[in-house]
C-alpha positions as CSV (number, residue, x, y, z in Angstrom):
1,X,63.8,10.4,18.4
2,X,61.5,9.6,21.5
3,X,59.2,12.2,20.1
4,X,58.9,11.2,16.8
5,X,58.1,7.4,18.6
6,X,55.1,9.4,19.9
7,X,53.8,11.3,17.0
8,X,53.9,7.8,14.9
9,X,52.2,6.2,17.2
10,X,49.6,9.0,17.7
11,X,49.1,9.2,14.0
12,X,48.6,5.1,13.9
13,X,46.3,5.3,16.9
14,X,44.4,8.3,14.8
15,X,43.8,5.7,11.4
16,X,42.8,2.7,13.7
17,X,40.6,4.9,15.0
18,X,39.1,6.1,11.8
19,X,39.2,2.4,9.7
20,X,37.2,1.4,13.1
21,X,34.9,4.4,12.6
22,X,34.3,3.6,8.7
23,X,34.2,0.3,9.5
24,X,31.4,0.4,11.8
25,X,29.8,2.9,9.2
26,X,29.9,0.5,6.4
27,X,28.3,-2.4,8.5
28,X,25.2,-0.4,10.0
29,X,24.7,1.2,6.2
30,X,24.8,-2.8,5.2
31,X,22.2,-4.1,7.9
32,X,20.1,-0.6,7.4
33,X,19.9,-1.5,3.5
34,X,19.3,-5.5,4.0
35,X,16.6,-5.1,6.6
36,X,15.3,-2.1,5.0
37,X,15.1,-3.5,1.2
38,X,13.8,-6.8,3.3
39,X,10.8,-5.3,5.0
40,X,9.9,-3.3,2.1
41,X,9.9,-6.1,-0.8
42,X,8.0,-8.3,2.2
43,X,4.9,-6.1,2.5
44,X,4.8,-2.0,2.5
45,X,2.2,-1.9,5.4
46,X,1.4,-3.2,8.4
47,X,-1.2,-5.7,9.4
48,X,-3.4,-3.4,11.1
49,X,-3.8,-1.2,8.1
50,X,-4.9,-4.0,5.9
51,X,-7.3,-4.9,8.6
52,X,-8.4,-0.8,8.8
53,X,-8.7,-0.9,5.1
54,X,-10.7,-3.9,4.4
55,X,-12.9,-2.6,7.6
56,X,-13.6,-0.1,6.0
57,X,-14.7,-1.0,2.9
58,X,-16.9,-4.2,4.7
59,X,-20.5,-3.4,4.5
60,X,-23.4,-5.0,7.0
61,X,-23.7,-8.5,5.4
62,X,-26.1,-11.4,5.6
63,X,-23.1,-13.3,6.6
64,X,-22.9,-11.3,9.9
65,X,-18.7,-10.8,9.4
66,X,-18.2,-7.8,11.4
67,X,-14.6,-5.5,11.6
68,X,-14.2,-7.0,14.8
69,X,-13.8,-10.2,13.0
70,X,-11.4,-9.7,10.9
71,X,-7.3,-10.9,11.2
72,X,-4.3,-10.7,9.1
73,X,-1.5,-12.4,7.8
74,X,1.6,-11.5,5.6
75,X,1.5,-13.5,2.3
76,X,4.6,-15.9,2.6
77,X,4.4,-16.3,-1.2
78,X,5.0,-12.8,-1.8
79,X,3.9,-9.3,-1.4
80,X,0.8,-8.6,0.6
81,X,-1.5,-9.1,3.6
82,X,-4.1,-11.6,3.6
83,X,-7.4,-10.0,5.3
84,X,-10.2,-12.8,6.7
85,X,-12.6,-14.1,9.0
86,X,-13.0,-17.6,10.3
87,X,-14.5,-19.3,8.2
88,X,-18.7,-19.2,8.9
89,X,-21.2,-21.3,7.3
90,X,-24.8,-19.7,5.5
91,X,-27.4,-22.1,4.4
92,X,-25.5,-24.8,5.4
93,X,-22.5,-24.1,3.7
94,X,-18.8,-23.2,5.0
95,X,-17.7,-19.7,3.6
96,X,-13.9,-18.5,3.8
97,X,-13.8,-15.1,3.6
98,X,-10.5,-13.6,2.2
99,X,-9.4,-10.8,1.0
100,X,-5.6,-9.6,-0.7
101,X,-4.6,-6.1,0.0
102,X,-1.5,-4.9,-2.2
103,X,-0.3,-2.0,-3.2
104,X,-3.3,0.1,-1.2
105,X,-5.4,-2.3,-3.0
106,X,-7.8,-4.9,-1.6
107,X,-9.0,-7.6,-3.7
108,X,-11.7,-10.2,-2.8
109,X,-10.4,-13.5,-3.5
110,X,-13.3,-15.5,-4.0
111,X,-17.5,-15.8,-4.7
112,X,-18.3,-15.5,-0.8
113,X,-15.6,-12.6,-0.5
114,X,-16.9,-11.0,-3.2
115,X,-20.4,-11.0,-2.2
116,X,-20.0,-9.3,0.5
117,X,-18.0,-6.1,-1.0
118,X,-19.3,-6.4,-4.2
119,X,-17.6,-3.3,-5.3
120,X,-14.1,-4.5,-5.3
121,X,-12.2,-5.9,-8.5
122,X,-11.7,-9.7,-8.4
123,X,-7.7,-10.3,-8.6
124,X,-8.2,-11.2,-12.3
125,X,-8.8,-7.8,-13.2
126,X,-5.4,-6.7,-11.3
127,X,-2.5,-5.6,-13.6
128,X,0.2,-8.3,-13.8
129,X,2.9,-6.0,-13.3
130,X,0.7,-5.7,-9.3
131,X,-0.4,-8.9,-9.2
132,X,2.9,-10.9,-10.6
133,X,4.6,-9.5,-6.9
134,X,1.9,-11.5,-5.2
135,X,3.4,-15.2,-6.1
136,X,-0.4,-16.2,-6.2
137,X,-2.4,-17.3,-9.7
138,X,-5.1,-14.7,-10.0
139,X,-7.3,-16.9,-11.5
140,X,-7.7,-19.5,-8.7
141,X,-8.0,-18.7,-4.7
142,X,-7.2,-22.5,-3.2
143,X,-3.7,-21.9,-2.9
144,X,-4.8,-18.8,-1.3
145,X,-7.5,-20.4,0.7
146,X,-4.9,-22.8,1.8
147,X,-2.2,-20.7,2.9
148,X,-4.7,-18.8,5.7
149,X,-7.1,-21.6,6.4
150,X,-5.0,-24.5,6.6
């Protein structure tokens, strides 16, 4: 009888043991999928990428905005990094550079911006389905311009 005591409690020690084990399985699986699904519906790249990417498309302008000038900062409307420079002033006027990368896209989002990498599609010409994710109207930057210079 003693060792039948034993082997029951053996065997109960044995499923704590395993509802512990699945337990603790379930709850990392849980924070690996909410972090995971977070940081990926927040922005798929880093910061420094953007920066790389717009870097690299930024031609010698007559606004003298340089790589080395250049900052980031996540979109907190949506998906996306914001790419800029302080803003300068040309002939007397204050220019805010911005740009929007998404998607391994970079989009300037206004005249001054556009001027300077004239080769890139204004956000207008995005596809919604791209743009939508962004939580920004693509047909006017001063929320935008806002959210970074302000």
């Amino acid at each position: 009888m003693e060792e039948h005591n034993i082997e029951d409690k053996k065997k109960q020690k044995a499923k704590q043991t395993l509802v512990g084990a699945i337990a603790l399985i379930v709850i990392v699986l849980f924070i690996s999928i909410f972090f995971g699904v977070f940081v990926v519906s927040k922005t798929d790249f880093p910061q420094s990428e953007a920066i790389k990417e717009v870097a690299a498309l930024l031609p010698k302008n007559e606004l003298g905005i340089l790589p080395s000038d250049l900052k980031a900062k996540d979109n907190p409307k949506g998906e996306g990094v914001f790419v800029y420079a302080e803003p300068t002033h040309y002939i007397g006027v204050e220019r805010q550079i911005l740009w929007l990368m998404i998607d391994d896209k970079v989009y300037p989002l206004n005249g001054a911006t556009k001027d300077i990498t004239p080769a890139l599609d204004f956000p207008r010409d995005a596809d919604e389905t791209v743009w939508s994710k962004t939580g920004l109207d693509k047909y006017n930057a001063e929320e935008a311009i806002g959210l970074v210079f302000n």
